[in-house]
Phi, psi and omega in degrees: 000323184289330192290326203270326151292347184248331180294286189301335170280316154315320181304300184258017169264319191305292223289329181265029179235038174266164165253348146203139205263012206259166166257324173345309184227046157261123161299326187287012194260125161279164200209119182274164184252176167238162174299178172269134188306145144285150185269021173271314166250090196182086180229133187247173202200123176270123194272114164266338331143016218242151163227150173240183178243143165260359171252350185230108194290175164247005161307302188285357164252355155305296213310315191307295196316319184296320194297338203263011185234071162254068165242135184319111163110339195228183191227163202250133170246159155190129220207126128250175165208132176243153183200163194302356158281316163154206195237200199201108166251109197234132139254145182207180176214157177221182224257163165253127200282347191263010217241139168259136173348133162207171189256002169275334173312165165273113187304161189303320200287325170305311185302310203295277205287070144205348220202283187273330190303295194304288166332347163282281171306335142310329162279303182253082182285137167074043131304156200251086181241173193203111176301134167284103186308154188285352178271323189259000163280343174276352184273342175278331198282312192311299194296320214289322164329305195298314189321139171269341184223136198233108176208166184259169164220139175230162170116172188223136208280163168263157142245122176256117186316322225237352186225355141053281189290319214249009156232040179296140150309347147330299203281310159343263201300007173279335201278354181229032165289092216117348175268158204252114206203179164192120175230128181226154158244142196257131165214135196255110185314152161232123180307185188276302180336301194293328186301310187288329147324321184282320199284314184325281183349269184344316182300305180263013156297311161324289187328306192263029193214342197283319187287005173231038172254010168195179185196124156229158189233100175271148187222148163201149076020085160238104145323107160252140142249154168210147195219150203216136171204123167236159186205131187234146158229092185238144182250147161208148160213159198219123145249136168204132223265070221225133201219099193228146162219117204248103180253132187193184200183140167193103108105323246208136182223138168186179180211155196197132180232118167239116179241147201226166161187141202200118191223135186232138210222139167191140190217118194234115166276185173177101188228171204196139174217115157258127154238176170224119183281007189268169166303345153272057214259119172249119185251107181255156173204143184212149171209126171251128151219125181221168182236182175175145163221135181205156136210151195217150229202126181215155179209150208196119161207132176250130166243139161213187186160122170226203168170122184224100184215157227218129220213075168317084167241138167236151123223149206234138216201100182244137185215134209232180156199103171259162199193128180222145134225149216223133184229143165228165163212155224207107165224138159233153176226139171243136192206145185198156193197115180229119171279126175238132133233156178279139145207126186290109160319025226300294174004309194255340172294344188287324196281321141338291181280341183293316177298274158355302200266313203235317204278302155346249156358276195313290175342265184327291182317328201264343165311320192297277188260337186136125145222165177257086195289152194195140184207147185259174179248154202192109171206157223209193183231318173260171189253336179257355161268356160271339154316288148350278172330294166335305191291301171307276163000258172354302175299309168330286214251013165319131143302181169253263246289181181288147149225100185285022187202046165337199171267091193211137200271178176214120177275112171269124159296143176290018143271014196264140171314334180275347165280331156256037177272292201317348224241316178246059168044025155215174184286099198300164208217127186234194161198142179299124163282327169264161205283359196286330202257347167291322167312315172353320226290346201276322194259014156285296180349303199296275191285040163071051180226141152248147177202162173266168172298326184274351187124315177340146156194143168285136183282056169171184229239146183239152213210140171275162183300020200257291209265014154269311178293344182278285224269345179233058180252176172247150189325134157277002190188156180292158170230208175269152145094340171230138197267164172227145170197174210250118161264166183204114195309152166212170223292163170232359176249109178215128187340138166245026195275356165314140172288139185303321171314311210252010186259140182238104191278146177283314184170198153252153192295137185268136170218150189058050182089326180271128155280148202241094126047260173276014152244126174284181170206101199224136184245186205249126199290339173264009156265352204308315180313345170271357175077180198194128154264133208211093175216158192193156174261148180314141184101316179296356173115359198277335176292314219281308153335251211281039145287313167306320177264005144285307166300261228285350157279004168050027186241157167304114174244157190253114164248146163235117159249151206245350187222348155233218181204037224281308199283016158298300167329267182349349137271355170284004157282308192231125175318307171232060165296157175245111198247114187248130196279114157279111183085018181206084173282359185265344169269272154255094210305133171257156170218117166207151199229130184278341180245032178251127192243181187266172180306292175318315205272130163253172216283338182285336174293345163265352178279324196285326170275321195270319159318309219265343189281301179317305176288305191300337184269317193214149170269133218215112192262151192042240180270353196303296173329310195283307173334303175294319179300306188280332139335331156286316169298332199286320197267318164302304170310320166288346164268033168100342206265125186264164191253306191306325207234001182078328151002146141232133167274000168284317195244152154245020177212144167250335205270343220257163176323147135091351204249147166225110171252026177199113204311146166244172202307312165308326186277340167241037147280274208283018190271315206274029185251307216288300164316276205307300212323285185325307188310331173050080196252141148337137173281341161309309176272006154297314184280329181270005155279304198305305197286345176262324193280290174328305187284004173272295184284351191245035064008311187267358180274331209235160184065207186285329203311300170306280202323303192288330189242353164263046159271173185272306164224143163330160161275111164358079207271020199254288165292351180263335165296000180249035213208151141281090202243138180242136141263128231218113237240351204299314198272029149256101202274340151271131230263308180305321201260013170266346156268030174246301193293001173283321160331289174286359157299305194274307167327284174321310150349286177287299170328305206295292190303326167275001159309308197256320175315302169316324159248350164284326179078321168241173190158109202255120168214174195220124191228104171296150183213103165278156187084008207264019126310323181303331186253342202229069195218129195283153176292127171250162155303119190126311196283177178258160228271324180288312172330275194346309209283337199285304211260347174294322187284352180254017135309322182284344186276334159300333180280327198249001175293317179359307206262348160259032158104336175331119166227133185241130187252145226219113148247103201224167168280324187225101196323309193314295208296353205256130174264153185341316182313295204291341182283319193292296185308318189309133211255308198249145197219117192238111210221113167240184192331137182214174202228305194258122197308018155277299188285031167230333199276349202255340158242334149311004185264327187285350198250347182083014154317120180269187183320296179307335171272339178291326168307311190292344184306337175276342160262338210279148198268160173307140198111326197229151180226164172266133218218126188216125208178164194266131173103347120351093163285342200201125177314169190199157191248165198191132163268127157286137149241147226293149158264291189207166185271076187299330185299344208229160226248101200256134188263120180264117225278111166329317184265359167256350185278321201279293178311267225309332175270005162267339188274356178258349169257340151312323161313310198240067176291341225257344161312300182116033193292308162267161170277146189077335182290246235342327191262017159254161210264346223192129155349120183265148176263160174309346165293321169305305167323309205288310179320291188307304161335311192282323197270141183305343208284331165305315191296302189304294202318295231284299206317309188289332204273339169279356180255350178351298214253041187227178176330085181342305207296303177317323202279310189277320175305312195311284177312348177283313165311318162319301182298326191278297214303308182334317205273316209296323191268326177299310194287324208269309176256328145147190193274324167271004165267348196262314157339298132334273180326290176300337141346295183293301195325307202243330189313123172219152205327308208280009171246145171253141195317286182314314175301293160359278175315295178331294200296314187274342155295307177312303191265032162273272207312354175295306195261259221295003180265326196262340187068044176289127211276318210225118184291307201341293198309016185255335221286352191257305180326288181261009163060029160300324247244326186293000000 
């Protein structure tokens, strides 16, 4: 055992006087191969993606991910790749092919989707992450092939603590950005074995490198002197006194010869050497010597011869005294002197404290959290970008402390065995051919190396999840090819007490960026009636919204979209939407006469709407309001209509088919001149009222504009609340006047629905409003004072719709421009992407948004919203989910949008909506529709009856088209359906109908047997004209 301890301490003296410790370029490793990876165990996840935090770092959300693939059997990939586009960043895991096989293992595919995926998403919540497919790992095995330069890099990265931020991987892809390149690292989990195997080494390599980190040596010096004087003085005195007599006889003869002789001899040495082999080392040396000699010589001769005799009386009488005194004196002196020197190893003392300070720690840490073993790969298209590549690294990933096993490359040929380990995702795996180096294992530990008592050794450095998450990270800032962006929490807990039947699920809850699956997000279709807000910038997905909440609520619904045609798509779900083109009277023709009202409805409540609609729509100074209103009572009277009482005295039903008991935009056109008079303004300010209120209105007169809002009756808005109706706003191109006609829609709108309320008692319907600044758009400084007013009543018209079953969807891009009331008023608050912090700060105040979620309202990606709604303690982000596809332009066949909305004014022909349906006697067919529509002869009449009182020369062209249109409608439907028409048209009490009818058949057959050039001659005969 001592030959052998002494073998390994040579050993680990041979091995640190080496000058390099790296494997990268030991010639003596034979490198064992493996079979070829399946692209089955090899799965890799492409990071697009990443987002961070500033309170949760991301080094330290790296370490979890690394910490979590301490799985048996596999090998840690992390992969870049760059190309003149920008770089490409992949973790993965691969099967470790040195590993032996079991049925205990995890499949590669299990590792990756079960282990690394979710942990990337937990750790990088709301990360952008994508499994890389078996067409693009074969398309990654193609590059790293097509590469020409090669190298290994070994060695253990620094982490400088205090500095962090300046070793990013971030900084690598700006320095090699365009360039065609690759660095990927292999790191092989190290089980509790291996590890514990290392802290052994690691011990006794300390044991054996502590006793040559010093040598001391002592010298010393000592003097005694002693000096010793005693001094006794004593007195005795005795007397005594003897009285003795003895009597006897004895005896005694004898002789005696002794001869002796004795010699003695000793000689004595001593000679003594101490050392201590410890760091504290003490050297003594003593040398003693003595002699002796003696001898003795003794002769002794005795004679005796007596005679003896002896006669005893004693007494005996003592008498004493003694006196002693005694001085002594004791003097020593002493003198010692001792020298110790040192001499120092540094050498073996830096390996000391490098073990103590750094190799240690990193062990205990990598117990903890993971260590690895690990080495990187490095390939390039060129040989000086791969230097580069090199250099940079290196650079990067320098510690500030010593390091005795730094960072350092090897360039490999593309014939070297190790270049297709790498290639096939592992860790080359070797073994030393001399046996010296095989001995090596105790002083690899020290330099982050494993190898066994045989020799074994892994080609590269085990390293803790600490100094792996530095060299294997993601950007601290974007770079090409990877987006960086910030999440920001909103709420994950929310009441689930909706019935399944009332829930309109949105989507799933997203949280920190990831979506979860399995939780829904749904608000409740019998709170809808409270209403629901919807804003987003184009593109975010917000249309897609209320498409969903139109589909999943199974309710009839009304859209007025004002600026595209998005809402289309909805037919293809339902068969029978309706859809209507406002201002492209050749698709689908819309008609509303704003001043035809409901039963229930009085005529000042309605005037009080077409006023309020007008001021939110146009600005409108000083009295021009008080003008249009009363031109308006004006305009009622002359069709009979008493204001107090609602009445009409002309008709006796006004409300009934065929009858028009209700003024149009012409009649209040030619109502102002008539009004202002009355006013009794100056002619100057007579002619600049007259001249403003007409160029505001005779715009609604003329075009498709006329034909929908200068009519005699309405479209039934009563049968269209039991319909899917989308209106459709585009070719109206002016911005007042697409918010006066969203007006008289929503004016019609609410009658209508309290219309039905009245006979239904309950009632659900759903009315969108896109857009709804143009109508609901907050009072600034500066607008006029009628605006406000304008716009206050249809805010007020959001409160009371409620209470009839009414549920309204408030849809806009930009919240700011909207007033307040409607943000405030709002039940449900649906926020998909916005840009400018006036609209985030204008709808987070309503939602209970902090700063940091209003900021983020500017990430949210298309698709997904901030959702706020009753039972929500907290707003929460939600992926909607898509229905349909809003993005793309859909095409539809025009002429079936155009059918199905001729067959609902074929329903109600006999209302009189179009000119010409009434006189037929029976339901008309579209075709019929079509008929009446195509001949000019409707057109022509209005046009001449609107040039009457104008210019002659003009007045006679009109007429000649009549006659033509006249002759042409006549051939096709007869003398007595055109008869019927000017009938309905013109007809008034004070005639009788049939006699009427009778009388304008005679002078039709009249005019077309004589050929009479100018109908005009008829108009004093028969009074049509009135």
């Amino acid at each position: 055992m001592k030959a052998i301890m002494e073998t390994k301490t040579i050993n680990v003296e041979n091995f640190l006087n080496k000058n390099n410790y790296y494997l990268g370029n030991n010639k003596n490793i034979k490198i064992h191969k493996t079979a070829q990876l399946d692209l089955r165990d090899i799965s890799l996840y492409h990071i697009e993606e990443v987002t961070f935090d500033e309170k949760a770092p991301r080094k330290e959300a790296l370490e979890n991910v690394l910490s979590s693939m301490r799985v048996e059997g596999i090998n840690f990939i992390y992969l870049i790749i760059g190309d003149n586009t920008g770089v490409h960043f992949y973790f993965g895991v691969a099967r470790d092919l040195y590993q032996n096989q079991n049925k205990n293992l995890l499949s590669i595919m299990d590792v990756g989707k079960c282990i690394l995926e979710p942990n990337i998403r937990g750790n990088f919540r709301g990360s952008k992450i994508k499994e890389v497919s078996p067409e693009e790992k074969y398309k990654i095995s193609n590059i790293m092939d097509n590469m020409s330069n090669y190298a290994l890099l070994e060695g253990v990265a620094g982490v400088n603590e205090d500095c962090e931020k300046y070793q990013g991987v971030d900084r690598l892809v700006d320095v090699m950005l365009g360039d065609e390149f690759g660095f990927m690292i292999v790191a092989k989990p190290m089980n509790f074995d291996k590890l514990a195997t290392i802290e052994e080494n690691l011990n006794k390599f300390y044991t054996q490198v502590a006793p040559l980190c010093k040598k001391s040596v002592q010298d010393s010096v000592s003097t005694n002197i002693g000096e010793s004087k005693t001094e006794t003085t004593g007195t005795s005195s005795s007397t005594t006194e003897s009285h003795s007599i003895t009597e006897g006889e004895n005896t005694s003869k004898g002789k005696s010869h002794s001869d002796g002789s004795s010699t003695s001899s000793q000689w004595g040495t001593n000679n003594s050497k101490t050392s201590d082999a410890r760091s504290d080392h003490t050297e003594s040396k003593g040398t003693n010597s003595g002699g002796s000699e003696g001898t003795t010589t003794t002769d002794t001769i005795n004679e005796s011869e007596g005679i003896s005799k002896s006669k005893t009386d004693g007494k005996s009488k003592t008498d004493g005294e003694s006196s002693s005194v005694s001085k002594g004196n004791n003097k020593s002196e002493g003198k010692g002197s001792s020298t110790t020197r040192e001499f120092l190893k540094k050498e073996y003392q830096d390996w000391i404290k490098y073990i103590d300070d750094v190799v240690t720690p990193r062990l205990d840490y990598g117990k903890g959290k993971g260590a690895f073993n690990t080495t990187a790969f490095l390939f390039a298209k060129k040989k000086a970008i791969l230097k580069k590549l090199e250099s940079t690294i290196k650079s990067l990933f320098a510690g500030e402390k010593g390091n005795k096993i730094p960072l350092t490359s090897t360039t490999l040929d593309e014939n070297d065995p190790r270049v297709e380990l790498f290639k096939n995702y592992q860790l080359p795996h070797g073994v030393f051919l001399l046996q010296k180096e095989k001995n090596d294992s105790y002083a690899r530990a020290a330099v982050s190396q494993y190898s066994d008592e045989k020799g074994n050794v892994i080609l590269g450095n085990w390293i803790s999840s600490n100094e792996l998450s530095l060299i294997a990270g993601l950007p601290q800032k974007e770079v090409v090819g990877l987006g960086l962006r910030e999440e920001v929490q909103f709420g994950l807990n929310i009441e689930n007490n909706i019935k399944e039947e009332n829930k309109i699920k949105l989507g799933n809850l997203v949280h920190s960026g990831n979506i979860l699956k399995n939780i829904d997000v749904s608000i409740d279709k019998e709170q809808l009636d409270k209403h629901v807000f919807i804003t987003g910038v184009t593109g975010s997905g917000k249309t897609t919204t209320c498409q969903k909440i139109l589909m999943d609520s199974e309710l009839p619904f009304l859209v007025v979209e004002p600026a595209k045609t998005e809402y289309r798509i909805l037919a293809n779900k339902y068969d029978d939407i309706l859809i209507f083109t406002l201002g492209r009277d050749n698709v689908a023709p819309f008609r509303l006469n704003p001043f035809e009202f409901f039963k229930h409805e009085s005529i000042t409540s309605r005037v009080d709407m077409l006023k309020a609609s007008m001021e939110a729509a146009f600005e409108m100074e000083a009295a021009i309001p008080q003008i249009i209103e009363s031109s308006i009572y004006e305009c009622y009277k002359k069709y009979g209509w008493n204001i107090s009482t609602n009445e009409n005295e002309k008709f006796e039903d006004p409300f009934a088919d065929g009858v028009y008991a209700f003024p149009t935009f012409s009649d209040l056109i030619a109502q102002i001149d008539e009004t202002v008079e009355k006013q009794g303004f100056d002619d100057r300010l007579k002619n600049d009222y007259i001249g403003s209120i007409k160029a505001r209105l005779e715009g609604l007169t003329v075009g498709a504009k006329g034909l929908m809002l200068d009519t005699r009756r309405s479209i039934d808005f009563e049968k269209l609340l039991d319909k899917k109706v989308v209106l459709e706003l585009e070719e109206i191109r002016s911005g007042s006047e697409k918010s006066l006609i969203m007006g008289f829609i929503l004016t019609n709108l609410l009658e209508a629905i309290k219309a039905k309320f009245k006979k239904n008692g309950e009632f659900n319907h759903i009315t969108l409003v896109e857009e709804a600044h143009r109508l609901l758009s907050k009072y600034m400084p500066g607008d006029s004072p009628t605006k406000k007013q304008g716009v206050e009543t249809f805010t007020d018209m959001l409160a009371e719709i409620r209470k009839y079953g009414e549920s309204l969807i408030i849809v806009d891009q930009i919240p700011n421009k909207l007033t307040p009331e409607v943000l405030k008023n709002t039940n449900t608050k649906i926020v998909h992407r916005i840009f400018a912090q006036d609209d985030k700060e204008a709808i987070g105040n309503t939602m209970v948004l902090s700063d940091e979620q209003k900021g983020f309202l500017s990430n949210l990606e298309v698709g997904r919203a901030v959702v706020f709604t009753q039972g929500f303690q907290k707003a929460v982000q939600v992926q909607i989910n898509k229905t349909s596809d809003t993005t793309k332009d859909i095409e539809l066949d025009e002429k079936e949008l155009r059918r199905k909305v001729i067959e609902v004014y074929c329903d109600s022909y006999k209302k009189g909506i179009f000119l010409g349906l009434d006189a037929f006697e029976s339901r008309p067919s579209v075709c019929e529709f079509e008929k009446i529509m195509s001949n000019k002869f409707i057109n022509a009449y209005a046009r001449f009856f609107g040039l009457r009182d104008k210019n002659k020369n003009e007045t006679n062209i009109c007429e000649e088209r009549l006659i033509q249109s006249l002759k042409e409608i006549t051939e096709e439907f007869g003398v007595s359906f055109i008869a019927k028409i000017l009938c309905f048209m013109y007809y008034s009490s004070e005639y009788d109908k049939e006699q009427y009818i009778s009388s304008l058949e005679k002078l039709i057959k009249e005019y077309l047997e004589n050929n009479i050039i100018s109908i005009r001659y008829y108009k004093d005969n028969l009074g049509i004209w009135k």
